[in-house]
ROSE-4610 file (N, C-alpha, C; in Angstrom, 1 decimal, always signed):
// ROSE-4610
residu = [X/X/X/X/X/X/X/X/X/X/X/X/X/X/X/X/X/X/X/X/X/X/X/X/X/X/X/X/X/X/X/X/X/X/X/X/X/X/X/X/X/X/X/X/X/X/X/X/X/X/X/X/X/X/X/X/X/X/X/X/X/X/X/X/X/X/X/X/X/X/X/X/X/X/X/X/X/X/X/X/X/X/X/X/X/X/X/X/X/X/X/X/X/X/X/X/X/X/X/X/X/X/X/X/X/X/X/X/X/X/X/X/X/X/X/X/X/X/X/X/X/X/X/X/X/X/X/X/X/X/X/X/X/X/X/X/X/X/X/X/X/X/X/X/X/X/X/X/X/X/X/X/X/X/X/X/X/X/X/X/X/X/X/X/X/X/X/X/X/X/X/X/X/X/X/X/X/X/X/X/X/X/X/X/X/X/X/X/X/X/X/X/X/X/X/X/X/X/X/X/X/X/X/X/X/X/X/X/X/X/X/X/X/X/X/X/X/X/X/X/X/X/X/X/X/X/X/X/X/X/X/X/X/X/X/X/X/X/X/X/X/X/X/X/X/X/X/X/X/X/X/X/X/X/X/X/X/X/X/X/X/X/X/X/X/X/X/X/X/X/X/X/X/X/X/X/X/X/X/X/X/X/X/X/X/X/X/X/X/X/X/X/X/X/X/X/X/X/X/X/X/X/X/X/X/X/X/X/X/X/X/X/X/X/X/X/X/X/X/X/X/X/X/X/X/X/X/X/X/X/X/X/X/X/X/X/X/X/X/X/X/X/X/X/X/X/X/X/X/X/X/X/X/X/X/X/X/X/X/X/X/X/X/X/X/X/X/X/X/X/X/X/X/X/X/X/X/X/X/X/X/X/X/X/X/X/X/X/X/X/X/X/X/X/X/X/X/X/X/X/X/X/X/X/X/X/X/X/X/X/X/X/X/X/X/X/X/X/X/X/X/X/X/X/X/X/X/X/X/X/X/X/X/X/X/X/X/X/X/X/X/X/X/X/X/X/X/X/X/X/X/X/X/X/X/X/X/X/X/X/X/X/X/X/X/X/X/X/X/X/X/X/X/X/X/X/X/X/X/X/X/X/X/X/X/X/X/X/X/X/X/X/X/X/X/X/X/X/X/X/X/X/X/X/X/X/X/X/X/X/X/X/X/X/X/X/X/X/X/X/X/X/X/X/X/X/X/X/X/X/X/X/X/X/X/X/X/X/X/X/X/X/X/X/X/X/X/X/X/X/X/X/X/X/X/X/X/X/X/X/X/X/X/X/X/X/X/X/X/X/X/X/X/X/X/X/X/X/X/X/X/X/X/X/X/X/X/X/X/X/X/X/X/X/X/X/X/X/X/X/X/X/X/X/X/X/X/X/X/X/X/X/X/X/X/X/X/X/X/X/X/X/X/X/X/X/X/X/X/X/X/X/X/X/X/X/X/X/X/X/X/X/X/X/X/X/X/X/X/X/X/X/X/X/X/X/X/X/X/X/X/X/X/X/X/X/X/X/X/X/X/X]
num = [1/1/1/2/2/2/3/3/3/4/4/4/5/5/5/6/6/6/7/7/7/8/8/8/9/9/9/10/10/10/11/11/11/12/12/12/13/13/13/14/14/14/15/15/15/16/16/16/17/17/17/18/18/18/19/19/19/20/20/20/21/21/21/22/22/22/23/23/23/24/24/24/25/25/25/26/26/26/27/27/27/28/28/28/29/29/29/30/30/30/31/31/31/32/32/32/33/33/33/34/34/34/35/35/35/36/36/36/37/37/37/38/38/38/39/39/39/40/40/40/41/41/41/42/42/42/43/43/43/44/44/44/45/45/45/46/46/46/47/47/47/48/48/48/49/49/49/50/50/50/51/51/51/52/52/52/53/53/53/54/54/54/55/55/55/56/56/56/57/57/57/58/58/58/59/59/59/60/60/60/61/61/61/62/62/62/63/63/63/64/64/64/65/65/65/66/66/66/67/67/67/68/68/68/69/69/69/70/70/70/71/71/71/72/72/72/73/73/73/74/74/74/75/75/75/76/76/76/77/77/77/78/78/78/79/79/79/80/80/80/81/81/81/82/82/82/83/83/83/84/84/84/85/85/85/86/86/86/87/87/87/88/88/88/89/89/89/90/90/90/91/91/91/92/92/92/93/93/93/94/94/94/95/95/95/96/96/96/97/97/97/98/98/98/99/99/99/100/100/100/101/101/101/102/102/102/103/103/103/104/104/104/105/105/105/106/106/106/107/107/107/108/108/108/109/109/109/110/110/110/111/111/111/112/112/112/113/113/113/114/114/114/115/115/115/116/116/116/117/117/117/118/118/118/119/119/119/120/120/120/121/121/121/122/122/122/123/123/123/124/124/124/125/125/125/126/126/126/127/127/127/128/128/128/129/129/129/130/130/130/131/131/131/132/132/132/133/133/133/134/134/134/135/135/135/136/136/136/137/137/137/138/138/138/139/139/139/140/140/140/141/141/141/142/142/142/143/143/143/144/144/144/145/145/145/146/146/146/147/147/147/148/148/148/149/149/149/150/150/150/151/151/151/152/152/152/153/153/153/154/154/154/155/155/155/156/156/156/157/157/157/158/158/158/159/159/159/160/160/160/161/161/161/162/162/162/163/163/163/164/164/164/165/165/165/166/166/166/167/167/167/168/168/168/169/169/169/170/170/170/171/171/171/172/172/172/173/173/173/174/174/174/175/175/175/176/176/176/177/177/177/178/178/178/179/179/179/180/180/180/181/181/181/182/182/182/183/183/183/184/184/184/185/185/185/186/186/186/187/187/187/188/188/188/189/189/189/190/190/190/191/191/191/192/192/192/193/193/193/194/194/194/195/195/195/196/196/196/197/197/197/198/198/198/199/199/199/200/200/200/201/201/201/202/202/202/203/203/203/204/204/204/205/205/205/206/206/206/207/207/207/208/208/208/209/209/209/210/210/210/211/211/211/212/212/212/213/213/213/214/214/214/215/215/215/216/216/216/217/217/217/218/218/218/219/219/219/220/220/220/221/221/221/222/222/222/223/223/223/224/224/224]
x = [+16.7/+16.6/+15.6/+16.1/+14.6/+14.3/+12.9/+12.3/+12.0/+11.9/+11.5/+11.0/+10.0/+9.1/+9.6/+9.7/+10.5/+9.0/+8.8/+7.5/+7.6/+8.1/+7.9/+7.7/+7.6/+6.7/+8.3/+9.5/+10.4/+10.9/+10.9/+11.9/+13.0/+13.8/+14.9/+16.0/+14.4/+14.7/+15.0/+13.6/+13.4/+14.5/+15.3/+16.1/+17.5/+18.2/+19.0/+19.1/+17.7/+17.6/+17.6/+17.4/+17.5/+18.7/+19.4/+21.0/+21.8/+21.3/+22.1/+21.7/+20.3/+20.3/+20.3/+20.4/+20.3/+21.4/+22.5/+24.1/+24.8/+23.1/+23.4/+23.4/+23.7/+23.7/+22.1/+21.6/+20.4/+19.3/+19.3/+18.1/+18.2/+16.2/+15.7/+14.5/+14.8/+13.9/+13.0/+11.8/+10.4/+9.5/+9.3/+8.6/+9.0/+8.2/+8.2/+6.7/+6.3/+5.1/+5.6/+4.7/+4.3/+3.5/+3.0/+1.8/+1.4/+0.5/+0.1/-0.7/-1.3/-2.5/-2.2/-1.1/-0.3/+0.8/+0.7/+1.7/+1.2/-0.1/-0.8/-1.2/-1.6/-1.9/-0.9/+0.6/+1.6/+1.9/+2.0/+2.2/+1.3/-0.1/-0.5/-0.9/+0.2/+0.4/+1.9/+2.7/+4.4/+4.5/+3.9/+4.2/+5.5/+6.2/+7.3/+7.5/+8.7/+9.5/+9.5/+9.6/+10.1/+9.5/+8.5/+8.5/+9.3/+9.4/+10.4/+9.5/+9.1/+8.6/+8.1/+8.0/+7.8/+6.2/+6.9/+5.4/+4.4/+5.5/+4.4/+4.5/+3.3/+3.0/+1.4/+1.4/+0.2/-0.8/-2.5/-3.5/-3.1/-3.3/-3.2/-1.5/-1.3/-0.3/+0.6/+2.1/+2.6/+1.8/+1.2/+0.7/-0.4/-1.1/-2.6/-2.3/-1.1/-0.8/-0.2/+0.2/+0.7/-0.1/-1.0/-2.1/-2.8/-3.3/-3.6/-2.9/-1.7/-0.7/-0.6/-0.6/-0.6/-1.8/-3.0/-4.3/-4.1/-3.6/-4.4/-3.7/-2.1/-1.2/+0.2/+0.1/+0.4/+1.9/+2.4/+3.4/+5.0/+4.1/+5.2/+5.4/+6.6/+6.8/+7.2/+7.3/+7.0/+7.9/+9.3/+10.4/+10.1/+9.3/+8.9/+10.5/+10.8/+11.8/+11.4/+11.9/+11.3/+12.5/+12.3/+13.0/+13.0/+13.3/+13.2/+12.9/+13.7/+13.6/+12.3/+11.3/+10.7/+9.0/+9.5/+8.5/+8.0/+6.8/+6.2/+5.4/+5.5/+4.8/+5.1/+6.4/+6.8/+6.5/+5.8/+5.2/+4.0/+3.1/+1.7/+2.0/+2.8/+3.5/+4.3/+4.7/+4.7/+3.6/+2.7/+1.5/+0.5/+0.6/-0.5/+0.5/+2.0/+2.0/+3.5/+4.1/+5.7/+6.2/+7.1/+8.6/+9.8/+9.4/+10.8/+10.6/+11.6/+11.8/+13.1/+13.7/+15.1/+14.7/+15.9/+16.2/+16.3/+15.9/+16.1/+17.5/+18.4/+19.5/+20.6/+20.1/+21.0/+22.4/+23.3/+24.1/+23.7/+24.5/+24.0/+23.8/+25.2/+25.0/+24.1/+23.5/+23.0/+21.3/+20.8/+19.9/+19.5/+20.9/+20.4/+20.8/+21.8/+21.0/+19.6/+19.0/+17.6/+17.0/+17.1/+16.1/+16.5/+17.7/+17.9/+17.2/+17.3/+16.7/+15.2/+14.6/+13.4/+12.6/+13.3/+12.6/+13.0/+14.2/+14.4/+13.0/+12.2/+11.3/+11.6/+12.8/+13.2/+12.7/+12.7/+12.3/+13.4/+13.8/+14.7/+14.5/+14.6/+14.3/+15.5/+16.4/+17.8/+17.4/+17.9/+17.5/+17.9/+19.1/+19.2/+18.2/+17.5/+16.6/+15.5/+15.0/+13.8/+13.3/+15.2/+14.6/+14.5/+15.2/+15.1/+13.6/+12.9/+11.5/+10.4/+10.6/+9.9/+10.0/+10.8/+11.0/+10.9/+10.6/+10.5/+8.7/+8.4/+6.7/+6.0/+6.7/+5.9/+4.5/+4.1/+2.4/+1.7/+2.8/+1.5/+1.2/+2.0/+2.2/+1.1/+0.3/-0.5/+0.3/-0.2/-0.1/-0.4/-0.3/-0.9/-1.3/-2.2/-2.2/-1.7/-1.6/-0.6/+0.6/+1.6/+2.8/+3.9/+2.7/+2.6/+2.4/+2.1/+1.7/+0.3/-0.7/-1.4/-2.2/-2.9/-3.4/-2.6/-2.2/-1.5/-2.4/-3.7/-4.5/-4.6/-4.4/-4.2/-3.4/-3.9/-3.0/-2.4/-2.6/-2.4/-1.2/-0.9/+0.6/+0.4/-1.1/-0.9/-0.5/+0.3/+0.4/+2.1/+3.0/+4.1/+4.8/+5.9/+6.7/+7.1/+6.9/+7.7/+9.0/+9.8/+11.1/+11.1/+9.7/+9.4/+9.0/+8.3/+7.4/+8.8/+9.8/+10.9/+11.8/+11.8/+12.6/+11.8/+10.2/+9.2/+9.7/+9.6/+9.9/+11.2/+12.3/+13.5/+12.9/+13.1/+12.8/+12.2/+10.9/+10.2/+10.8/+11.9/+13.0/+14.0/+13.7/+14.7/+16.2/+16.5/+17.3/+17.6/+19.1/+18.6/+19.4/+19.6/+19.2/+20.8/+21.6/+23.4/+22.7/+22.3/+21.9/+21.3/+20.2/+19.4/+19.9/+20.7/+21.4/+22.7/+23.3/+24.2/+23.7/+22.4/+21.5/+21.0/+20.4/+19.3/+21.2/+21.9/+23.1/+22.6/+22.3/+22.1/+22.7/+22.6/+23.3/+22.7/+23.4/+23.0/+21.4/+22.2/+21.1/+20.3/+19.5/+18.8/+17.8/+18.5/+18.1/+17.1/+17.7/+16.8/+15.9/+16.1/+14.9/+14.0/+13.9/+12.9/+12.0/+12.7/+11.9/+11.3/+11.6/+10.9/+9.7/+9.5/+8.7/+7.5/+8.2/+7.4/+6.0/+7.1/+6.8/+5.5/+5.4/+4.9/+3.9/+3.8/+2.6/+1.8/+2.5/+1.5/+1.2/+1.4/+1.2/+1.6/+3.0/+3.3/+4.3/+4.2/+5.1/+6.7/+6.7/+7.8/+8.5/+9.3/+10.1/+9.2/+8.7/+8.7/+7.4/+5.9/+5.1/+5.1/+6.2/+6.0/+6.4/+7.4/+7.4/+5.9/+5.1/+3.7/+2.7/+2.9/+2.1/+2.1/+3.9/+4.0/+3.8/+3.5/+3.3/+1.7/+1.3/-0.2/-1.0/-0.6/-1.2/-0.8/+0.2/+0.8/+2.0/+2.6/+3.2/+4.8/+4.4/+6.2/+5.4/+5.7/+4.9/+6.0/+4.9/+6.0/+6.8/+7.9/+8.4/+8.3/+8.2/+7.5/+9.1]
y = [-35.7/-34.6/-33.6/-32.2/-31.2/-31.0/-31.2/-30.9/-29.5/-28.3/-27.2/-26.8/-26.2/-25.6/-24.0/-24.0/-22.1/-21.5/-20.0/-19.4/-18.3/-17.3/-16.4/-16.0/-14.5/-14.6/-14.2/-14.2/-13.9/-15.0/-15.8/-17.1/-16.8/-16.1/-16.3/-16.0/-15.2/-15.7/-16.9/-17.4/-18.8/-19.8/-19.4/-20.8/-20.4/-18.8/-18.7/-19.5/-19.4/-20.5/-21.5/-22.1/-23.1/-23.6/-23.5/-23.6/-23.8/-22.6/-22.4/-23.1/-23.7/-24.9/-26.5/-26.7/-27.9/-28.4/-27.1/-27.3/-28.2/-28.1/-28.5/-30.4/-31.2/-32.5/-32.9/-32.3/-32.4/-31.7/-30.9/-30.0/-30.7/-30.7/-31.2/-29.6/-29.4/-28.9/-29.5/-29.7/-30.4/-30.1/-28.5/-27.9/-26.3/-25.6/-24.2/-23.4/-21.8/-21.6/-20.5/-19.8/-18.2/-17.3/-17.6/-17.0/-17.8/-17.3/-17.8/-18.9/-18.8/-19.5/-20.9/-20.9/-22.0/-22.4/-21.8/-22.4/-23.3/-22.7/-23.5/-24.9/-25.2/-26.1/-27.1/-26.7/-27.4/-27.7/-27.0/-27.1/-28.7/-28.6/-29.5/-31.2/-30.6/-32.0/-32.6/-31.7/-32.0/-32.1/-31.7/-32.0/-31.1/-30.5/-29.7/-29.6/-29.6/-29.5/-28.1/-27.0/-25.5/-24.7/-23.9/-23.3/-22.0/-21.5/-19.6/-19.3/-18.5/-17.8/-16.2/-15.5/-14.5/-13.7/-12.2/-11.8/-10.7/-9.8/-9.3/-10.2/-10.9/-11.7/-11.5/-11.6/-11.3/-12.5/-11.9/-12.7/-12.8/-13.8/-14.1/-14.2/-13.2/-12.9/-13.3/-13.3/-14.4/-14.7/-13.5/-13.1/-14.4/-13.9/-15.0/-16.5/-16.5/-18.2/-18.4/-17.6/-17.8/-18.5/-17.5/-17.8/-19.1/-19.8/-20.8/-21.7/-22.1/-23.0/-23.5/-22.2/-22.5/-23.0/-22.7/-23.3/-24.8/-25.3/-26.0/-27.4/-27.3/-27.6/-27.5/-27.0/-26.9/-27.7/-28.7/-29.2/-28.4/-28.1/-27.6/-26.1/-25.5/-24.4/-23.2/-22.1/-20.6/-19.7/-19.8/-18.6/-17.8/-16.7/-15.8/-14.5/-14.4/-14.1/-12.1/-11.2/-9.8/-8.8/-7.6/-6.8/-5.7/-5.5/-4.9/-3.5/-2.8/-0.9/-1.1/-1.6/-0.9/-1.9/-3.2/-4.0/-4.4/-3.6/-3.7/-5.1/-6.0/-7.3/-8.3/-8.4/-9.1/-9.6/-8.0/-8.6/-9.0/-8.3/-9.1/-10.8/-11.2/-12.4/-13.7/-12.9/-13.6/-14.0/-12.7/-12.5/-13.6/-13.9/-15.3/-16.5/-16.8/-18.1/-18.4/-17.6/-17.7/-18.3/-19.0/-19.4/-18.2/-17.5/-16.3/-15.7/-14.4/-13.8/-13.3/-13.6/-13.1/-11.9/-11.0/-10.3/-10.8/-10.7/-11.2/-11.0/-10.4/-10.5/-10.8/-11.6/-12.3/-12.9/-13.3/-14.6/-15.3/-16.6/-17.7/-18.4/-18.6/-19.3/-18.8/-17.9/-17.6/-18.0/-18.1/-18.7/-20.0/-20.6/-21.9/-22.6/-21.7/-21.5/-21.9/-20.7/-20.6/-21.7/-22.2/-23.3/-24.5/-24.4/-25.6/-25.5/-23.9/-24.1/-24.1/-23.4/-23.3/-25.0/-25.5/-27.6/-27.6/-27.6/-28.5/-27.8/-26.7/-26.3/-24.8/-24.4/-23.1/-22.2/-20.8/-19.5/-19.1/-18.1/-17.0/-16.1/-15.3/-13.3/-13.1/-12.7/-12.0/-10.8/-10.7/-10.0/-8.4/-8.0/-6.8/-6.5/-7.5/-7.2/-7.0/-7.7/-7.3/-5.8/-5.8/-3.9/-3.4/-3.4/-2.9/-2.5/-3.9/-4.2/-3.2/-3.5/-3.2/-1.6/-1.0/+0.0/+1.1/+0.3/+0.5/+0.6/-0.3/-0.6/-0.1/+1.0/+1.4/+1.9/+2.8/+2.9/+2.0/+0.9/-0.4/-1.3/-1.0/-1.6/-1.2/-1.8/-1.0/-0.1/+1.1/+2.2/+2.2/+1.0/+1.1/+2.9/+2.9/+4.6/+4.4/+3.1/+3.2/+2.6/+3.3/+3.3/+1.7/+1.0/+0.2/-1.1/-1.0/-2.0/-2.6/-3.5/-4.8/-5.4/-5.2/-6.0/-7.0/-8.1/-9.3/-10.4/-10.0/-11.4/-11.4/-10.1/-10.2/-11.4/-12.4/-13.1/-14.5/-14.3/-15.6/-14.9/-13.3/-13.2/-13.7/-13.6/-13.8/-15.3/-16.1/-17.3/-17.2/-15.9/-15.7/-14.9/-15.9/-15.0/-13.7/-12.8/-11.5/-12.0/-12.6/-12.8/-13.5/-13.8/-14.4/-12.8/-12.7/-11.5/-10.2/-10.1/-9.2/-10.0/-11.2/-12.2/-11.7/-12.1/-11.5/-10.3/-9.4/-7.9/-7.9/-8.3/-8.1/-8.8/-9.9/-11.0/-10.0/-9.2/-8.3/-7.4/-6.8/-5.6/-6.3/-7.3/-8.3/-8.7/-8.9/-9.2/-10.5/-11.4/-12.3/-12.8/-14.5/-14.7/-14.6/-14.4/-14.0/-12.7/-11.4/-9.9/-10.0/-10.8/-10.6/-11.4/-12.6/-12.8/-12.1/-11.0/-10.4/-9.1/-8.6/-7.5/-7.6/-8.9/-9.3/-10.3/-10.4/-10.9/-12.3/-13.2/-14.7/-15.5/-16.7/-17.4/-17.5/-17.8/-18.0/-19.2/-20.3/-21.5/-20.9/-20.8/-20.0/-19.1/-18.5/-17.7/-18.1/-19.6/-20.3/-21.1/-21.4/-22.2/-21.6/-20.0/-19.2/-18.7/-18.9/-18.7/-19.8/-21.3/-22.1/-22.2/-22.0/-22.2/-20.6/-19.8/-18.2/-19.1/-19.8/-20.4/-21.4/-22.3/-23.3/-22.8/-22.1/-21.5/-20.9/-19.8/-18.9/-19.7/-21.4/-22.2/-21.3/-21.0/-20.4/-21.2/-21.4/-22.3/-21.6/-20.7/-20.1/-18.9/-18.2/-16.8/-15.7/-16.1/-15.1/-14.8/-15.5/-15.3/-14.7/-15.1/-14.6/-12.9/-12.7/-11.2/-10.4/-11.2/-10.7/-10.3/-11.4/-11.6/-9.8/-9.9/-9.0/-7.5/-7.3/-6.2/-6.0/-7.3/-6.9/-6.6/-7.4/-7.1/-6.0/-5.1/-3.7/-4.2/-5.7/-5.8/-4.6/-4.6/-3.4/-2.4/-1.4/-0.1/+0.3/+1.1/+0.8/+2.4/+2.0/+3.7/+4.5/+5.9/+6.5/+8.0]
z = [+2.6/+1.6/+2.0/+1.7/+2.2/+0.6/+0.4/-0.3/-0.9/-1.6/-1.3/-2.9/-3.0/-3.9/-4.5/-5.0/-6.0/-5.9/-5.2/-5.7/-6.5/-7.3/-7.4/-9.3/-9.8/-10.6/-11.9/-11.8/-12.4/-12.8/-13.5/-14.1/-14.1/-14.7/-14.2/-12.7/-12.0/-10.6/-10.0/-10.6/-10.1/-10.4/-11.3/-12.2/-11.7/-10.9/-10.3/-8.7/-8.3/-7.1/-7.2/-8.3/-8.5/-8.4/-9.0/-9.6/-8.0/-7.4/-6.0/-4.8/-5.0/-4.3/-4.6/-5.7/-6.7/-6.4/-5.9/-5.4/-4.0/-3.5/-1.9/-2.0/-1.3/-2.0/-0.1/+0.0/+0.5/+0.5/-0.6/-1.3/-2.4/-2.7/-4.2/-3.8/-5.3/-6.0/-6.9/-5.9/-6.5/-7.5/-7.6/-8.3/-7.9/-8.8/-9.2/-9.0/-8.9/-9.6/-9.8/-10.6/-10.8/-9.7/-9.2/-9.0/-7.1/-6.3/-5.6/-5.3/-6.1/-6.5/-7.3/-7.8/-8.4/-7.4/-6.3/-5.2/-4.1/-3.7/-3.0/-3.9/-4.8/-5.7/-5.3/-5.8/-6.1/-4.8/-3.6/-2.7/-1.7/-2.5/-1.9/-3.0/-3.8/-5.0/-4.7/-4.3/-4.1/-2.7/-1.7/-0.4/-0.1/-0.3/-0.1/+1.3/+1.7/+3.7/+3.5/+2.2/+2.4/+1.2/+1.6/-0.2/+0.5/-0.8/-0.8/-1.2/-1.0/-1.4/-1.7/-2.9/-3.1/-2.3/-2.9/-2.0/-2.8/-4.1/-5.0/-6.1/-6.7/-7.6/-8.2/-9.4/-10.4/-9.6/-9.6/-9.0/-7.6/-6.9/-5.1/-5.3/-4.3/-4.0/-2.7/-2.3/-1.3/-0.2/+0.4/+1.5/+1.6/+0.7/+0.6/+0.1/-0.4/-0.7/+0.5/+1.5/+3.1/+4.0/+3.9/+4.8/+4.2/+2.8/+2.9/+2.8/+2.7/+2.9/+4.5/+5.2/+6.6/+7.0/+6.8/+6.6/+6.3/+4.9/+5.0/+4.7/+4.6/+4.3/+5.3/+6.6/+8.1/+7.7/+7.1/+7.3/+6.5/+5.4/+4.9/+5.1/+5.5/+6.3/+5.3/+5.5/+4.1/+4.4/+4.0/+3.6/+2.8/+3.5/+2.3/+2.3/+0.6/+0.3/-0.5/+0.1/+0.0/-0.7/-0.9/-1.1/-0.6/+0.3/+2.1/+1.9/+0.8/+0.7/+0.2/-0.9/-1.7/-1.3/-0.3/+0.4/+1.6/+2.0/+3.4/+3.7/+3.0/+3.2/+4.0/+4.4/+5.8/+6.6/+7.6/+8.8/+8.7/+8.0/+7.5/+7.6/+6.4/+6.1/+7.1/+8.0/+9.3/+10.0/+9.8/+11.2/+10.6/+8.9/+8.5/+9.1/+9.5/+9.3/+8.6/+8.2/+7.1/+8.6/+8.3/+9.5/+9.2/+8.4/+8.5/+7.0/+6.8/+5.7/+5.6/+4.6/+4.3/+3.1/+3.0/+2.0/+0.5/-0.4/-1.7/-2.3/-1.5/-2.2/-1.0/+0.0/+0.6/+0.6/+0.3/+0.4/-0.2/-1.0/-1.0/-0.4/+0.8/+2.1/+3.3/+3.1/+3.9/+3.2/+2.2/+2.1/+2.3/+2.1/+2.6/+3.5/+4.6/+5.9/+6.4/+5.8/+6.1/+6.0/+5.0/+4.4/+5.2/+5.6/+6.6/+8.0/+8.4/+9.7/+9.7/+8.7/+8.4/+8.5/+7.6/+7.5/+8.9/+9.7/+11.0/+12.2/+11.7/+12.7/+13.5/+13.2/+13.5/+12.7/+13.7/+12.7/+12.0/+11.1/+10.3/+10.5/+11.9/+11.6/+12.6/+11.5/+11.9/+12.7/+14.0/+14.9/+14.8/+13.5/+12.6/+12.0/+11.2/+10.7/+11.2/+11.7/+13.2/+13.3/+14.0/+14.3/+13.3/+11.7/+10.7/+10.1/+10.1/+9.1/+10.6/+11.8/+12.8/+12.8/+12.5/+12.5/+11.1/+10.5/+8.9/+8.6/+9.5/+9.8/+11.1/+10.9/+12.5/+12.5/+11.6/+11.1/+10.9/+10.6/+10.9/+12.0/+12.7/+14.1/+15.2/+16.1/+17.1/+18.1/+18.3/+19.3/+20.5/+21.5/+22.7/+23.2/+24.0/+25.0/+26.0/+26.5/+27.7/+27.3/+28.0/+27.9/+28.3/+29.3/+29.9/+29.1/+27.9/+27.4/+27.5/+26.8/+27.2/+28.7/+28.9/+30.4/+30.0/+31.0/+31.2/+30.3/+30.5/+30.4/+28.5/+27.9/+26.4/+25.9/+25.1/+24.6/+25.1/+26.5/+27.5/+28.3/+28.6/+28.7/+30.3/+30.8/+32.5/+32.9/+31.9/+32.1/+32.6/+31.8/+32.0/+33.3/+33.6/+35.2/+34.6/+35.6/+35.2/+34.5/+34.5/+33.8/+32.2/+32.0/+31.3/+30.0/+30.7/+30.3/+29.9/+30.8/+30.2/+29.1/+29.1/+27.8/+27.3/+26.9/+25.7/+25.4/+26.0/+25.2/+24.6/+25.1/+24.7/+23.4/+23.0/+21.9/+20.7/+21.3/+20.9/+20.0/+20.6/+20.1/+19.0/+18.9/+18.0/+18.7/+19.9/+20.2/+20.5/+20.2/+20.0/+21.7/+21.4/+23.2/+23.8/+22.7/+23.0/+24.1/+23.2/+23.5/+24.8/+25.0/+26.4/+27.1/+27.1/+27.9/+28.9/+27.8/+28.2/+28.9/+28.3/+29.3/+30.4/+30.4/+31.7/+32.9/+32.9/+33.2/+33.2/+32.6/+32.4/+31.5/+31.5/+30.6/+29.4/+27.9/+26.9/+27.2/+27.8/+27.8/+28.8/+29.9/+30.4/+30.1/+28.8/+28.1/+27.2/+26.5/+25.9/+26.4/+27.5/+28.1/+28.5/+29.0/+29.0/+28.1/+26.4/+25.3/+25.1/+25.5/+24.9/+25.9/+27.3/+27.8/+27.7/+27.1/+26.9/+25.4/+24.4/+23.4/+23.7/+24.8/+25.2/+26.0/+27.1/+27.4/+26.8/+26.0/+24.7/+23.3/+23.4/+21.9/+20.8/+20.8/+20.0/+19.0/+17.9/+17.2/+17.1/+17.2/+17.1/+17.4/+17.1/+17.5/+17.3/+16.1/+14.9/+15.5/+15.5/+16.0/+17.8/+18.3/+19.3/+19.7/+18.7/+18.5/+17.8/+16.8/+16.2/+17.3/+18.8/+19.5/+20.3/+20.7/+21.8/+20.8/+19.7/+19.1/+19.1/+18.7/+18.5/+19.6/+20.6/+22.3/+23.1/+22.4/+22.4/+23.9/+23.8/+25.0/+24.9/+24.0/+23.3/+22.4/+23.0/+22.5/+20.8/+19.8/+18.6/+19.2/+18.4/+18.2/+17.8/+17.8/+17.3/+16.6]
């Protein structure tokens, strides 16, 4: 059974997710909160595999129940759940620690998708979306001055092969490993073994952070 915790500050949000995962016959819904600050709590009284979590909420908000969840409570993993036109909190939200962020008005199946891949240790950033939120957030992204990106040594990237280092950027651009497999002419699997070891050199737990990495180190210059 995956365990998962409801966060957000609308009840009858909260009790439509409910409904729609209560449906799955390997989701339990453990608990609920309001608020951030009531998430972390619950979070570290219920032990939860997955909270969802929202991101504008009254008092500490998703962002900051992100970052100390991931802090301090490392096991259970943070679907923070957004409303993409009118919310910039995303990538912040990743950059503490989230395993991924969906659209608030998703699918059903496609949420709990998520939630499945999210518990098994995988990220969620639809590679549409990627360029979407990335491109939506470009003022807040770093501006490298060179065109070039990053010295190598930023970040640990001098650990990666040049081939390693062009999977990073693609990954970067949101493409997923079908896309740069079929750019770079390689195989799907290939493909993936170069992200796991991009992953494994740079101690990166996952996708998601490894795109935060190559933006913040300016390895992928934003668009402008």
């Amino acid at each position: 059974m995956i365990s998962i915790l409801l966060v957000d500050d609308e009840p009858l949000l909260r009790l439509g997710f409910r409904l729609v995962l209560e449906s799955q016959p390997d989701f339990t819904v453990v608990g609920e909160a309001a608020d951030g600050a009531a998430a972390v709590s619950r979070t570290a009284e219920l032990d939860p595999d997955v909270v969802v979590m929202d991101v504008r909420m009254p008092g500490m908000d998703g962002i900051e129940a992100t970052r100390e969840i991931v802090r301090s409570h490392a096991r259970s993993r943070v679907l923070i759940l957004t409303t993409f036109d009118v919310d910039e909190y995303a990538f912040p939200g990743l950059k503490v620690g989230a395993s991924g962020f969906l659209l608030k008005n998703v699918p059903p199946e496609d949420l709990i998708s998520a939630i499945r891949a999210v518990a098994s240790g995988d990220a969620v950033v639809a590679p549409s979306v990627t360029r979407r939120l990335l491109d939506a957030m470009a003022d807040r992204l770093p501006d490298p001055a060179a065109a070039d990106g990053a010295p190598l040594t930023e970040g640990g990237l001098d650990r990666l092969t040049e081939r390693e280092l062009e999977v990073l950027r693609k990954v970067a651009r949101g493409l997923s490993n079908a896309e740069i497999a079929d750019e770079l002419v390689l195989s799907e699997a290939t493909v993936k073994t170069h992200v796991g070891r991009i992953l494994n050199k740079l101690e990166l737990r996952d996708r998601v952070q490894a795109v935060v990495l190559a933006y913040d180190v300016g390895l992928v210059v934003r668009r402008t």
